[in-house]
C-alpha positions as a Python dict, from the first residue, in 0.01 Angstrom:
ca = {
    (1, 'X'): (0, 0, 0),
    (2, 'X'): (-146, -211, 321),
    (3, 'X'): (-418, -64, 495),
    (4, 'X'): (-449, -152, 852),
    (5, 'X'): (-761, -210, 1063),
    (6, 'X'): (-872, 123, 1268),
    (7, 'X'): (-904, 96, 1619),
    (8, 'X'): (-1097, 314, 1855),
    (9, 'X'): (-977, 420, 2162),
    (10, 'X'): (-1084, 593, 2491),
    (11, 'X'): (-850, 783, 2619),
    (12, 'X'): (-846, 1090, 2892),
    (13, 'X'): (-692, 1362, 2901),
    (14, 'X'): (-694, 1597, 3230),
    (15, 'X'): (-963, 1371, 3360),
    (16, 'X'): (-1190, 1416, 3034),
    (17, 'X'): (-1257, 1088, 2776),
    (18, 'X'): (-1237, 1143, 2443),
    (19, 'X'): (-1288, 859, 2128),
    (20, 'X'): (-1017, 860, 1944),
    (21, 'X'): (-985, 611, 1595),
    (22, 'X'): (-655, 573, 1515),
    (23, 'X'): (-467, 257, 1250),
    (24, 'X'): (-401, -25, 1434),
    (25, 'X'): (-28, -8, 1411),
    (26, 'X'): (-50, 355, 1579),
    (27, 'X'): (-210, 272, 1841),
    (28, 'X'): (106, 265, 2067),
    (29, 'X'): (199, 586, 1917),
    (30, 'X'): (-114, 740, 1981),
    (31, 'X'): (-149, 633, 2341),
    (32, 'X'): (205, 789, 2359),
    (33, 'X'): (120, 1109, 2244),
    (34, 'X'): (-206, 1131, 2454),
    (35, 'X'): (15, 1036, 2786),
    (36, 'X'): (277, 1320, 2651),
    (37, 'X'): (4, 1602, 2583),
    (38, 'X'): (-199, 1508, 2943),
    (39, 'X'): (174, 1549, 3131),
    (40, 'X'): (197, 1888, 2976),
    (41, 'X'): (-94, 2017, 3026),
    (42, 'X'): (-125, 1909, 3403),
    (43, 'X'): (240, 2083, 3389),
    (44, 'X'): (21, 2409, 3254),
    (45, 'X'): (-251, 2354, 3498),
    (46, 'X'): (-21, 2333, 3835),
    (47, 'X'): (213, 2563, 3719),
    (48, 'X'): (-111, 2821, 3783),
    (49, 'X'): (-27, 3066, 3518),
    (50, 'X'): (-354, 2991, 3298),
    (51, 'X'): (-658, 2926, 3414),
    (52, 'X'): (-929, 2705, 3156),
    (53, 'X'): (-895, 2395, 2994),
    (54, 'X'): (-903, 2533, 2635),
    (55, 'X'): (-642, 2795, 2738),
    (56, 'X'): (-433, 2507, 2915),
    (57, 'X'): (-451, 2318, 2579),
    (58, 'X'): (-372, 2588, 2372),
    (59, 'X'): (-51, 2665, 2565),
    (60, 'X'): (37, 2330, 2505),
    (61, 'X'): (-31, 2304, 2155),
    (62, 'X'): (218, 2596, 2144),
    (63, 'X'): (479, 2429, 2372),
    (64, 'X'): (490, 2133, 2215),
    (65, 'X'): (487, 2305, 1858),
    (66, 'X'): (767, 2560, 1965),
    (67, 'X'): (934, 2254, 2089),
    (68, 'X'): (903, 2043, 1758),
    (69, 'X'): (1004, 2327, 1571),
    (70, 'X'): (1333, 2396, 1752),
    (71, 'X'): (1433, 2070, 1718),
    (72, 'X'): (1389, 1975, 1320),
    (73, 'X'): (1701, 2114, 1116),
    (74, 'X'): (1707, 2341, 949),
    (75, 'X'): (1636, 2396, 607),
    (76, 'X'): (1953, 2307, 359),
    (77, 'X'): (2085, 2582, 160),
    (78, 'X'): (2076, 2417, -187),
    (79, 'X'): (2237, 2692, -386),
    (80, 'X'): (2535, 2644, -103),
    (81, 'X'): (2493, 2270, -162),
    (82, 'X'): (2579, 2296, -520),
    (83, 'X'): (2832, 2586, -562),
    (84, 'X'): (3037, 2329, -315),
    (85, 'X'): (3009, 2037, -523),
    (86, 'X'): (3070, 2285, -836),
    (87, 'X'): (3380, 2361, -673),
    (88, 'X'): (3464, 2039, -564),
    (89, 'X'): (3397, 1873, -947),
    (90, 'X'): (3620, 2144, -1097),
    (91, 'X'): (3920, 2018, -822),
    (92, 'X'): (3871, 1664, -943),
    (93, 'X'): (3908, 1775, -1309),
    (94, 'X'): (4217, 1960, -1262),
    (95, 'X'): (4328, 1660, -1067),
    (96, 'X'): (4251, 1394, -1336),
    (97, 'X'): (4329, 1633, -1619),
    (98, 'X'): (4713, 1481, -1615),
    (99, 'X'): (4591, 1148, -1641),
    (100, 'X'): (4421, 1220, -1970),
    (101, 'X'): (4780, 1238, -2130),
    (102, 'X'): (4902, 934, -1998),
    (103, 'X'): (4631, 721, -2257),
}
């Protein structure tokens, strides 16, 4: 397991700085995400529905959460999973079960 070096950033959000430490290797990620989160909360802010940065970042949070959540699949019905491939190993036995007689 490699451990990068941390890296500490300054980074604003709606006009306020904030120190952020992040791995090395994340930092493009993390500058990324900051750019995404100020974007929607300026969206928020202009839109003039709430008033107050911590209410403006809370909306977010919930956008963007709502948002993430939507998009990830959903979970996989395992018992479907395997009474399919029950089904589907039972087909290949009654398809092979002729060639046991030909040996």
């Amino acid at each position: 397991m490699s451990h990068s070096n941390h890296v500490s950033l300054d980074v604003a959000i709606m006009g306020r700085e904030f120190r952020v430490s992040c791995p090395e290797d994340e930092r493009e990620g993390l500058l990324h995400a900051v750019s995404y989160l100020d974007r929607k909360m300026r969206e928020i802010r202009d839109a003039g529905r709430v008033i107050g940065l911590e209410r403006i970042a809370i909306m977010a949070a919930l956008n963007i959460t709502h948002d993430f959540l939507a998009a990830r699949p959903a979970e996989p019905d395992m018992h479907a999973y395997r009474a399919r491939l029950d089904q589907l190993t039972n087909l290949l036995d009654q398809a092979l079960a002729p060639q046991d007689n030909l040996f």
